[in-house]
MIDOSE-1310 file (N, C-alpha, C; in nm, 2 decimals, decimal comma, always signed):
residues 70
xxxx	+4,82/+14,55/+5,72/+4,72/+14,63/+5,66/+4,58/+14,58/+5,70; +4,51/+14,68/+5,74/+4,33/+14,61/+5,76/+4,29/+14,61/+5,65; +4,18/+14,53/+5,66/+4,08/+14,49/+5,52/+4,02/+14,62/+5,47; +3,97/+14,76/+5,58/+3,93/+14,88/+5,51/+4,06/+14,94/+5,43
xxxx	+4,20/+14,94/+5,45/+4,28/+14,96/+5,36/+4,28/+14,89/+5,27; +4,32/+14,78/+5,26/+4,30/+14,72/+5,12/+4,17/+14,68/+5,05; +4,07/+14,69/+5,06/+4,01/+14,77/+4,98/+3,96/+14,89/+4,94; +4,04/+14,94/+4,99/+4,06/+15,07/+4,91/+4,18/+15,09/+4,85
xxxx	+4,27/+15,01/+4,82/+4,40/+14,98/+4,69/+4,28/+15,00/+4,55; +4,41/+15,16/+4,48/+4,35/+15,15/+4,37/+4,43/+15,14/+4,25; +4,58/+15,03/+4,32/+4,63/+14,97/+4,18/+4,68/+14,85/+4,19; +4,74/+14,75/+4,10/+4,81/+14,67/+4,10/+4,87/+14,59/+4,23
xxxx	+4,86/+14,50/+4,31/+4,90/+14,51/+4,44/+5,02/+14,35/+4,47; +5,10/+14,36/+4,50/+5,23/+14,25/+4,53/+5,25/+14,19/+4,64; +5,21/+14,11/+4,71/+5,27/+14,04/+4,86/+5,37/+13,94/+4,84; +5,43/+13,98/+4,93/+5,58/+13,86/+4,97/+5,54/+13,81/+5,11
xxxx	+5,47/+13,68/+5,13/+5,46/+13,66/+5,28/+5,51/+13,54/+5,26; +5,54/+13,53/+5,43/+5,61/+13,42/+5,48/+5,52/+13,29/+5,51; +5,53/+13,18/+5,48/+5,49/+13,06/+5,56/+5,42/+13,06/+5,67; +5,50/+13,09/+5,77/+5,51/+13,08/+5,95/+5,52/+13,26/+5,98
xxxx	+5,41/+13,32/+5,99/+5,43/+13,42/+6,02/+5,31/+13,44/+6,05; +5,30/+13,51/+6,21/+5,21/+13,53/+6,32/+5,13/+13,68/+6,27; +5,21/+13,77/+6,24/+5,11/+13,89/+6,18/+5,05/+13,88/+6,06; +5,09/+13,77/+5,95/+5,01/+13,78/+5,79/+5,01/+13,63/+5,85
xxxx	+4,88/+13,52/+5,93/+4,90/+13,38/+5,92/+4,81/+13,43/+5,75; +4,81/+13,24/+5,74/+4,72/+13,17/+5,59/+4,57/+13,25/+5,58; +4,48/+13,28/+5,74/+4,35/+13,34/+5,74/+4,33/+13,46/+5,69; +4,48/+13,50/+5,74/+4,43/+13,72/+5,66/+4,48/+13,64/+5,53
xxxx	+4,62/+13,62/+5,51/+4,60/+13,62/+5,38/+4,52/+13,55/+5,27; +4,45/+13,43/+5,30/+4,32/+13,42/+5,26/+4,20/+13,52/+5,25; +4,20/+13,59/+5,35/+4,10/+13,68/+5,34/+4,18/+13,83/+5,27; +4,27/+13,85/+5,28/+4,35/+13,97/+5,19/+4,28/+13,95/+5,05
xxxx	+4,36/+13,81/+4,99/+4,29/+13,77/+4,86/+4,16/+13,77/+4,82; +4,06/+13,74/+4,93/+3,89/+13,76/+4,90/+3,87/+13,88/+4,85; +3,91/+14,00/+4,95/+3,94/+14,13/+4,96/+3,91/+14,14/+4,83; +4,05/+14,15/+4,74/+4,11/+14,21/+4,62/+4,03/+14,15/+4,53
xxxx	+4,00/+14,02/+4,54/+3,88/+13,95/+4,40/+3,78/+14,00/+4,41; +3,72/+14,07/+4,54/+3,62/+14,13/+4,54/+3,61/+14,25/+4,45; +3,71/+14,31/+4,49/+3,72/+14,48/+4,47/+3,77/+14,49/+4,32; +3,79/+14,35/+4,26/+3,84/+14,31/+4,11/+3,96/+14,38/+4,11
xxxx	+4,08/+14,37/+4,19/+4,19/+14,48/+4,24/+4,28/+14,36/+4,14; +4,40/+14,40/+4,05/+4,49/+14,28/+4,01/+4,61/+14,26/+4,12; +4,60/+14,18/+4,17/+4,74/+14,13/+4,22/+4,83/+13,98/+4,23; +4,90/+13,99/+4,31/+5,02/+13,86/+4,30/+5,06/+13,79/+4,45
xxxx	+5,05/+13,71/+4,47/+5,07/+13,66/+4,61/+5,24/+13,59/+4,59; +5,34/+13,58/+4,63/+5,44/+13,50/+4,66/+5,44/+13,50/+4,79; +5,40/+13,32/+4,82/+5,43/+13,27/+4,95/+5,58/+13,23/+4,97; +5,65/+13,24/+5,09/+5,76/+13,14/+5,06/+5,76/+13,05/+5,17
xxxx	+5,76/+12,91/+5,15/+5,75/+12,79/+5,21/+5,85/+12,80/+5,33; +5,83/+12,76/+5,43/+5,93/+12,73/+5,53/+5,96/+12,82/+5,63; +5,97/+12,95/+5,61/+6,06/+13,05/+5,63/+5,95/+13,17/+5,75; +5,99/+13,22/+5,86/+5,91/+13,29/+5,92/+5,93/+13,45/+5,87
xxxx	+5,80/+13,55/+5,88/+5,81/+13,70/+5,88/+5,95/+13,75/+5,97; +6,00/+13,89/+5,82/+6,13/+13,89/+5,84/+6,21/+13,78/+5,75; +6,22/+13,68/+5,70/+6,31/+13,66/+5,62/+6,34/+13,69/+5,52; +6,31/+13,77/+5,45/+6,40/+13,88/+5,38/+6,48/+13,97/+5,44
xxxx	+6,50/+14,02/+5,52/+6,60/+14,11/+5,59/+6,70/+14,06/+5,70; +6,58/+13,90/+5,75/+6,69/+13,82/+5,89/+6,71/+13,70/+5,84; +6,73/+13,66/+5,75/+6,78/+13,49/+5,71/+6,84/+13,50/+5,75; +6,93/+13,36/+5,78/+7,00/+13,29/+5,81/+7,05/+13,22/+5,66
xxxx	+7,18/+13,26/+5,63/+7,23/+13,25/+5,51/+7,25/+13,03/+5,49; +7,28/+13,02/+5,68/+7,33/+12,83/+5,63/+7,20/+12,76/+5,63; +7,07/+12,81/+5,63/+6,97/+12,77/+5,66/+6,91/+12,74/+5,49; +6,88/+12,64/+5,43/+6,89/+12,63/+5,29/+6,75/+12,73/+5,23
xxxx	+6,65/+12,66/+5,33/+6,50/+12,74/+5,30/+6,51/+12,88/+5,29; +6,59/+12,91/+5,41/+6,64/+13,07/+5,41/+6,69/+13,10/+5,32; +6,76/+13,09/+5,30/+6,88/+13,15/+5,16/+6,78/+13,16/+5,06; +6,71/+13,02/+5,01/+6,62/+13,01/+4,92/+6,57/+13,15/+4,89
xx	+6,47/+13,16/+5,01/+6,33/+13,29/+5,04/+6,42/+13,42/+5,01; +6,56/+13,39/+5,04/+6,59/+13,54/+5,10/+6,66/+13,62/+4,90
């Protein structure tokens, strides 16, 4: 999502991002969050430790972090 899209969210907003993940790193989503406190938008961040974009749909079930996230 670019930053002109999400500031323009005009409800409640939910992220599930990954750790190690090359299209959402820590910088957007740091800056996603600026975004939204800016625009006084309510939302929720769930990071999950360990685990790269895509682990919810590609874990690896023997992988313990995986399993965890997934």
């Amino acid at each position: 999502m670019e930053s002109e899209e999400l500031a323009a969210v005009t409800g409640p907003l939910s992220i599930a991002a990954a750790e190690l993940d090359d299209i959402f790193p820590a910088d957007k989503r740091h800056e996603s969050e600026a975004i939204l406190a800016r625009i006084k938008q309510d939302y929720q961040v769930n990071l999950f430790s360990g685990v790269h974009h895509g682990f919810a749909i590609r874990g690896g079930l023997e992988d313990e972090k995986q399993q965890f996230a997934k």
